[in-house]
N, C-alpha and C positions, 0 to 999 in steps of 0.2 A: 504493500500500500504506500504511495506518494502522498502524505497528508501532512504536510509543511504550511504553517499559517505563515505566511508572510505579513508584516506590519504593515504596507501601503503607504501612502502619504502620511506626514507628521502633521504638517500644519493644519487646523481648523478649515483655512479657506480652499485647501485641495482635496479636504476631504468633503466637502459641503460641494465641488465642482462636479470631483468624481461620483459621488450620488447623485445628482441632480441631471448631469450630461450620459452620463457613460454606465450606469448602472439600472439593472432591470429592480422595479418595484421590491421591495426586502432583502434586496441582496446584496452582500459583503464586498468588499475589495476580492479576496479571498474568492469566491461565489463567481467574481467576475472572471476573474483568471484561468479558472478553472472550466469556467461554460466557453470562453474563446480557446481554449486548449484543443478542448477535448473539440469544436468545432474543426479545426486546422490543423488538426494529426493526422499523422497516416498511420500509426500506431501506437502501441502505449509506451513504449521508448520518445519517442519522438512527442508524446503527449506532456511526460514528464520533463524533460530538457526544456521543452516549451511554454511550460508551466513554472517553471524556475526563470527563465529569462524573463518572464514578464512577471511575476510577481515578485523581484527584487527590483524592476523597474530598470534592466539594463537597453530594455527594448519597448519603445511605446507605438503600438499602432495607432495609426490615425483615428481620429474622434469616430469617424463613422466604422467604422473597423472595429471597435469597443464598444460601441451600444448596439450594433446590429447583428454582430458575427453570433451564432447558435443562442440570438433573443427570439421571441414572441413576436418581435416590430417588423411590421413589415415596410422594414426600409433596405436602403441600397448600404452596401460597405463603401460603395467611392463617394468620395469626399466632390470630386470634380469632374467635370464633361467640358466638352465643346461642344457645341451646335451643328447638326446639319447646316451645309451649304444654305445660307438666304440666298432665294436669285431674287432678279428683280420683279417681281411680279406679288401683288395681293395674296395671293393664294398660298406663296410659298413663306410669304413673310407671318400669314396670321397661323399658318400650319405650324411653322418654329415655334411662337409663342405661347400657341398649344403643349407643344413636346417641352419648352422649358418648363410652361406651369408642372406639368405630370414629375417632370426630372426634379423640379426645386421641389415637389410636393413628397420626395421620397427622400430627400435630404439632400440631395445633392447642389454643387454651384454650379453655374454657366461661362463658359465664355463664347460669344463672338466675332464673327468677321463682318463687317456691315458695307465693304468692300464694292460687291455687284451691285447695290443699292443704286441708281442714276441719280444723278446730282441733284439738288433742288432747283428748278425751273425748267428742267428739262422737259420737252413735248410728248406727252402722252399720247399718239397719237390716235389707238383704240376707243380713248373719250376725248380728245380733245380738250385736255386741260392738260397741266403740269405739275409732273412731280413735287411732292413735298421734301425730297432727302433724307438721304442716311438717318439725319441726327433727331427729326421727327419723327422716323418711324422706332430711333431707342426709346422714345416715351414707351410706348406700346408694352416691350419688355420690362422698361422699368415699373410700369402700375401691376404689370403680372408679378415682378419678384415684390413688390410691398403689399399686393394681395396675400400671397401666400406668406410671405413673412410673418403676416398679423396674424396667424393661425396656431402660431405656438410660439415659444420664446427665443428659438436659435431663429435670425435672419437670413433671408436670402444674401448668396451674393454672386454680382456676376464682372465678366471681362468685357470689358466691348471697344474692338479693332479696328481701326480707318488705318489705310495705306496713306502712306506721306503721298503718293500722286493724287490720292483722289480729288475731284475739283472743289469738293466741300471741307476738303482739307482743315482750313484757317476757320470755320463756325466751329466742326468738331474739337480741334486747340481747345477755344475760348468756352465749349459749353459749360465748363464743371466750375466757372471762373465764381460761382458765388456759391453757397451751402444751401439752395433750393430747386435744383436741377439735378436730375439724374442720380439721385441720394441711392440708388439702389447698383452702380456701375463704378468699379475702378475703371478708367478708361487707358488708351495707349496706342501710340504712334506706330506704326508698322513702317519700317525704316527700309530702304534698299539701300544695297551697294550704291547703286548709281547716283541717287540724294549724297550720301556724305563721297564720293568721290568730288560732286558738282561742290560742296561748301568746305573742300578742303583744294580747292582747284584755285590756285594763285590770279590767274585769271577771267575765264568768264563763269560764273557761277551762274547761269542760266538752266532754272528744272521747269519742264514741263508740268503741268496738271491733265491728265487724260482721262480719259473713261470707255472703253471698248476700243482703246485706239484711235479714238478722236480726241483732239488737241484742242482743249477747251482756256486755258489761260498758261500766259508764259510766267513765271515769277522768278525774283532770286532767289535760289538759296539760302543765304545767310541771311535776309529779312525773315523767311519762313522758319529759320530755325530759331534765331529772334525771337519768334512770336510762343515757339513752343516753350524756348529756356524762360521767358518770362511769366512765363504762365507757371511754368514748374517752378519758377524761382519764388512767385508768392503762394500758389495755389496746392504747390507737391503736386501738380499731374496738367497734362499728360505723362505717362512714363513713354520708356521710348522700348521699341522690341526691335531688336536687328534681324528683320525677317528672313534676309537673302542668310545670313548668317545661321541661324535656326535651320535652315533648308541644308545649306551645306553640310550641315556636323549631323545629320540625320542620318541614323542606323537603317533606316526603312525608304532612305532616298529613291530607292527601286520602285515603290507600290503605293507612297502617299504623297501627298503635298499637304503642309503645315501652313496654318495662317492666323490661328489665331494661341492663345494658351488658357490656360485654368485662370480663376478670377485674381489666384496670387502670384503669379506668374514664371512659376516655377517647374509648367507643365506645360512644353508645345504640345498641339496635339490635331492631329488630320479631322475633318469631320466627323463627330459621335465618338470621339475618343474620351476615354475616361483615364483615370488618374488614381492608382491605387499607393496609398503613403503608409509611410512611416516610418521612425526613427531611430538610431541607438543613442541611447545616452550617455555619452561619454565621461559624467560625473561618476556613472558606475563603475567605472574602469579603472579609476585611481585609488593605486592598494600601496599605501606605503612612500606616498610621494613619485611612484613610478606609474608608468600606462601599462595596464595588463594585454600587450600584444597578444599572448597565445589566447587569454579568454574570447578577446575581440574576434579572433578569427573562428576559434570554433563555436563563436554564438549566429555567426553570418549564415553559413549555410543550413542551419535549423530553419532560421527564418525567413530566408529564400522559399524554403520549402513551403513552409508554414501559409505566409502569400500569396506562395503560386496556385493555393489548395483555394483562398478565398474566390478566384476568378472562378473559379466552378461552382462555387457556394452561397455565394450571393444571388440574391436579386437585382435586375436591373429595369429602370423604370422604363425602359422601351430595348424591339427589339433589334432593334440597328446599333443600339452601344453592346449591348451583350454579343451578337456577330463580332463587333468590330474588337472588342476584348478576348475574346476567345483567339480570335484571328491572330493577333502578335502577344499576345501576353504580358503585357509593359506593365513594370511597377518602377514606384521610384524611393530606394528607399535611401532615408539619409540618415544624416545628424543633428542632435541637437546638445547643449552645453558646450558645446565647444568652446565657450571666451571662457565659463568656468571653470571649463579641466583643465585647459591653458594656464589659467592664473594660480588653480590650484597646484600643478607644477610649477609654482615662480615664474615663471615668464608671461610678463605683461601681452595684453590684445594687440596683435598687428605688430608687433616686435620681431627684428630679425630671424629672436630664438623661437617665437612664436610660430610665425611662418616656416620655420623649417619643421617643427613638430606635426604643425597641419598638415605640410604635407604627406608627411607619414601617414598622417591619420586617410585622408583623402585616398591615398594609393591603395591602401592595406584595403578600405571597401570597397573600392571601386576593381582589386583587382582580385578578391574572394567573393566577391558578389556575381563577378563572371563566370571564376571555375565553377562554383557552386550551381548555377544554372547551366553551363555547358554538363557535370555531371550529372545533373537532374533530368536534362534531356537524353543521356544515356539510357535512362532506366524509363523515364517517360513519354519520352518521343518530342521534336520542335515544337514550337510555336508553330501552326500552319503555314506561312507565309516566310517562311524561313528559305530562303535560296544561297546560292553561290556567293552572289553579289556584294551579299550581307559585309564579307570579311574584305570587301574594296572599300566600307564606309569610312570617311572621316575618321572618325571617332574610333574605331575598331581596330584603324590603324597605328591608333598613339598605344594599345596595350601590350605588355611586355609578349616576347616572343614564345612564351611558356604560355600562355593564359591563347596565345590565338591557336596555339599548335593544338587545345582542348577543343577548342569550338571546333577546327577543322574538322578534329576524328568523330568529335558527337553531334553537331551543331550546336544548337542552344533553345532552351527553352523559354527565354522570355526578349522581346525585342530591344529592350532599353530596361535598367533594373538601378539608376543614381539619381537621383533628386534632390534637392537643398531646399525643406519647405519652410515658412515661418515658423512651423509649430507651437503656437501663441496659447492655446488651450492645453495641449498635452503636457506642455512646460509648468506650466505653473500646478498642473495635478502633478506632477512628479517635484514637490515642492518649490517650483517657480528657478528652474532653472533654467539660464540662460537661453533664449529662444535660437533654432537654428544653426548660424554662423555668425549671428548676432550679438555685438556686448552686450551687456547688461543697459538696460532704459538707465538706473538709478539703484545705489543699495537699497533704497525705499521709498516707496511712490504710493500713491492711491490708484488704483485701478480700478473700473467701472464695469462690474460686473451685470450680464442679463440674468432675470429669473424670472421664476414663470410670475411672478409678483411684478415684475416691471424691473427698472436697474437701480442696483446697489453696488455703493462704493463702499472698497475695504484696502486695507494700509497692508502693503506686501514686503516681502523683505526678500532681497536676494539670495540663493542658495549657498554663495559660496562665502557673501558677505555675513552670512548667517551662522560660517560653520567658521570667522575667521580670516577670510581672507578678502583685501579690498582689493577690487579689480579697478579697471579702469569703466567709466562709463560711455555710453554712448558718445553722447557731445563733448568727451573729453578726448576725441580720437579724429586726427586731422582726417578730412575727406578724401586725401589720398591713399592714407590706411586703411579706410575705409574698404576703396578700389582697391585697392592690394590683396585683402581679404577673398575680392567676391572672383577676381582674376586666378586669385590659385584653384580656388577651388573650383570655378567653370571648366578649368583643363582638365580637370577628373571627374567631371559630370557631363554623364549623356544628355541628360533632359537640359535642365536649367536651374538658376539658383534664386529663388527670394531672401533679397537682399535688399537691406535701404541702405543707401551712404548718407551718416546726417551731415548737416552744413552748418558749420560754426559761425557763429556771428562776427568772425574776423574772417571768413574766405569770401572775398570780392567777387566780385558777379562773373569779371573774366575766366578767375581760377574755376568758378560754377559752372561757366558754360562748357570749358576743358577738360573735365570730369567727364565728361558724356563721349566726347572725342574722341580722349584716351580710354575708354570703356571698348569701344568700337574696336579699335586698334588693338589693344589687348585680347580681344577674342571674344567678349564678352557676349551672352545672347540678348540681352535687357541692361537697364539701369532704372533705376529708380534710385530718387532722392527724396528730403524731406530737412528742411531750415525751420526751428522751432519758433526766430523770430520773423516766420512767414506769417499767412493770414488765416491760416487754419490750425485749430489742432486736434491733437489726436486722447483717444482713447485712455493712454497715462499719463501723470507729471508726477513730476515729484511734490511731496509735500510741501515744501514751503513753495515753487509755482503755484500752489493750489490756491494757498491763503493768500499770495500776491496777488494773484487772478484775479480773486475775491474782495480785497481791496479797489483794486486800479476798475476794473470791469465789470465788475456784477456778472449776473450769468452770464455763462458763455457757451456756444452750439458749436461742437462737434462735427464733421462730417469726415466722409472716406479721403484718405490722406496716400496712401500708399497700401502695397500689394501685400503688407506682414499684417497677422492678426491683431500685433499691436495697434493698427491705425482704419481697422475696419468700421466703416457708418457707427455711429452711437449715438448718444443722449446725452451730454457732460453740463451739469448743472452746481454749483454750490452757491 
């Protein structure tokens, strides 16, 4: 008998989360662990080992992965989707909005592409009037996600994508430009090569705006990207997605096109793609002032396994995502504590010694994450869609020569298996550690919690600030640290990373705009930023921001700020 009570969260507030989010009516931390075990085994060996990594908390699956996997709820375990193809037509626009309601209705977010949409004023010629645009027809989906939002207490949230050609380009920019539009969409820039060739081109920076091929306005460049850094410089959004970028480093270059991503942006994903997450926690891992490499590696392939078991085990709320998952098998799993186990090793966030331990940390998953699914596919056969082609991708070809010589002889079972998500909720049930690849917000902040009561604020304290040790925080870490950060760790991820670089209130609007640049250049698949003395804020502050707020401001409203859980829609009142 395996009957090991694990303690679960310490603190009050992650145990009041874990009940409330992730826990079926009377039952335990313990109860939990044990009903997702036994869900995602393939045997009682493999039930137990899986029962231990998740209830010592070395391993957190995604929120929907924990309230759904072997519950009562008939909900989906993916956290994320993308949207069927919108084309331009009525029928297919009010069809999506259908399939998001159903999708956000089972838990899941959306993201995406509003692309096809034909510009606003363009001739309809079937009625004889003209198009209303893209960015009209996102109302549509956004009264669908705060329909369904109101329904219970976790929120909708969705991605929504304009290509830098489109000719409605410059209205999409500026729609998020106040906190009463589009409350229900992080939005973002779909970037080509060709755009930043044209605004790094000494000479004529001349980009077209098109739409099917017709050349609807000429503009500069570097006015149009003007308009986006100043938007992002007060507003934190648009973000920007280097789309030709995303296409390129694509494992599945052969059989999809990529256009849009998950609502946090750490998931490209082709039409009906979904997004299965989750993370190790790297706080568990330090035994002694050192990193337990060998534990790390033999806790990877349990959990490989373990996730590849959910894509056959779930639900899915249509069935064009459930095809399209079965089809390539992609998960993405990542990390989370990373600034904490860093600090809790001495070496400060974004530090040389830092950055060299990362990338240990990033290789060792990204390259047992492989074997482990190239073995898995020995014993259980490819991903469908698995071909030849596979091992000429991008990406496939940065892995060590040992790890491609496995995939050659077995293939592989999952198409893409790295992702760097915010982990915003799971972090703080695992006592509020460190989100992601992210430092720490603040040793201690107020945080604004939803419940089914409505939102409550409560006084949080950092993990590692807790056990001891002070990190560096957020805005204590120059924006180029930042990028340094999200740069290493992109070379060791397939998918993509959610990542904010915050902006100190001494980097100048030029170094601001530079950041994005050098993001590109670097390899980067996105950027997102967030300047706390911009015009929004977000979801945390620290306590004494709070009572300053509160002085200078009176209340103050909150809206979506960036792609991490930290800065999703809220209510922020004192």
């Amino acid at each position: 008998m395996h009957n090991i009570d694990y303690p679960g969260p310490v603190t009050s507030l992650s145990q009041e989360i874990d009940e409330m989010k992730y826990r079926q009516k009377g039952e335990s931390f313990n109860d939990k662990i044990k009903r997702i075990a036994r869900a995602l085994a393939d045997d009682i060996e493999h039930q137990y080992s899986l029962e231990d990594i998740l209830g010592t908390m070395r391993f957190l699956p995604a929120g929907r992965v924990q309230s759904s996997v072997g519950s009562n709820r008939i909900t989906t375990a993916y956290n994320c989707f993308v949207s069927g193809t919108i084309e331009d037509s009525m029928h297919s626009i009010m069809e999506k909005a259908s399939e998001a309601a159903e999708t956000m209705r089972r838990g899941g977010g959306i993201g995406y592409d509003f692309s096809k949409i034909r510009p606003r004023g363009d001739k309809i010629k079937s009625l004889d009037s003209q198009s209303s645009g893209p960015i009209s027809f996102m109302g549509i989906f956004d009264a669908v996600c705060q329909t369904i939002a109101s329904s219970g207490h976790r929120r909708g949230a969705q991605m929504g994508v304009l290509r830098i050609d489109h000719p409605d380009i410059e209205e999409f920019i500026a729609a998020k430009r106040n906190s009463d539009k589009l409350t229900g969409f992080n939005i973002s820039v779909g970037i080509t090569d060709k755009f930043m060739e044209a605004l790094t081109n000494d000479g004529n920076d001349d980009f077209q705006l098109c739409y099917e091929g017709i050349e609807y306005k000429t503009i500069s460049a570097r006015e149009l990207w003007d308009s986006i850094m100043e938007s992002t410089w007060d507003w934190a959004e648009p973000g920007v997605l280097f789309i030709d970028r995303i296409r390129e480093m694509n494992n599945l270059f052969y059989c999809e096109e990529i256009s849009a991503t998950n609502p946090c942006g750490e998931q490209p994903l082709p039409p009906y793609g979904a997004c299965l997450l989750g993370s190790f926690n790297l706080t568990k891992y330090i035994v002694d002032k050192t990193f337990n490499f060998k534990q790390f590696k033999e806790d990877i392939p349990i959990v490989v396994q373990a996730m590849d078991n959910v894509i056959d085990r779930t639900i899915y709320p249509l069935k064009q995502q459930s095809d399209e998952a079965k089809d390539k098998r992609r998960m993405g799993l990542g990390v989370t504590g990373l600034a904490n186990a860093g600090e809790m090793l001495g070496t400060p966030y974004a530090s040389p010694e830092f950055l060299v331990w990362a990338e240990k940390i990033f290789a060792c998953l990204r390259d047992n994450c492989y074997k482990a699914s190239a073995r898995l596919a020995g014993i259980k056969g490819c991903f469908p869609l698995y071909r030849e082609e596979y091992l000429q991708s991008n990406f496939i070809r940065t892995l060590p020569a040992s790890v491609k010589k496995e995939i050659r002889e077995n293939g592989i079972r999952n198409s893409h298996l790295i992702s760097i998500a915010p982990t915003g909720t799971i972090s703080l049930v695992a006592d509020n550690v460190s989100g992601g690849i992210e430092p720490t917000f603040s040793h201690a902040y107020e945080r604004i919690i939803q419940t089914f009561d409505g939102p409550k604020t409560e006084n949080v304290e950092d993990y590692a600030y807790a056990r001891g040790v002070k990190g560096r925080s957020a805005n204590d870490i120059s924006v180029q640290d930042h990028l340094a950060v999200l740069l290493l760790a992109q070379h060791y991820v397939d998918s993509a990373c959610s990542k904010t670089c915050n902006v100190g209130d001494d980097t100048s609007y030029e170094d601001f705009k530079k950041v994005y640049v050098d993001a590109w250049k670097g390899g980067a698949k996105g950027c997102t930023t967030f300047r706390m003395s911009g015009k929004r804020f977000g979801i945390l502050n620290t306590i004494e921001e709070t009572v300053e707020m509160a002085k200078e401001e009176g209340p103050v409203e909150a809206c979506s700020v960036s792609y991490t859980h930290l800065t999703l829609p809220t209510i922020y009142s004192v």
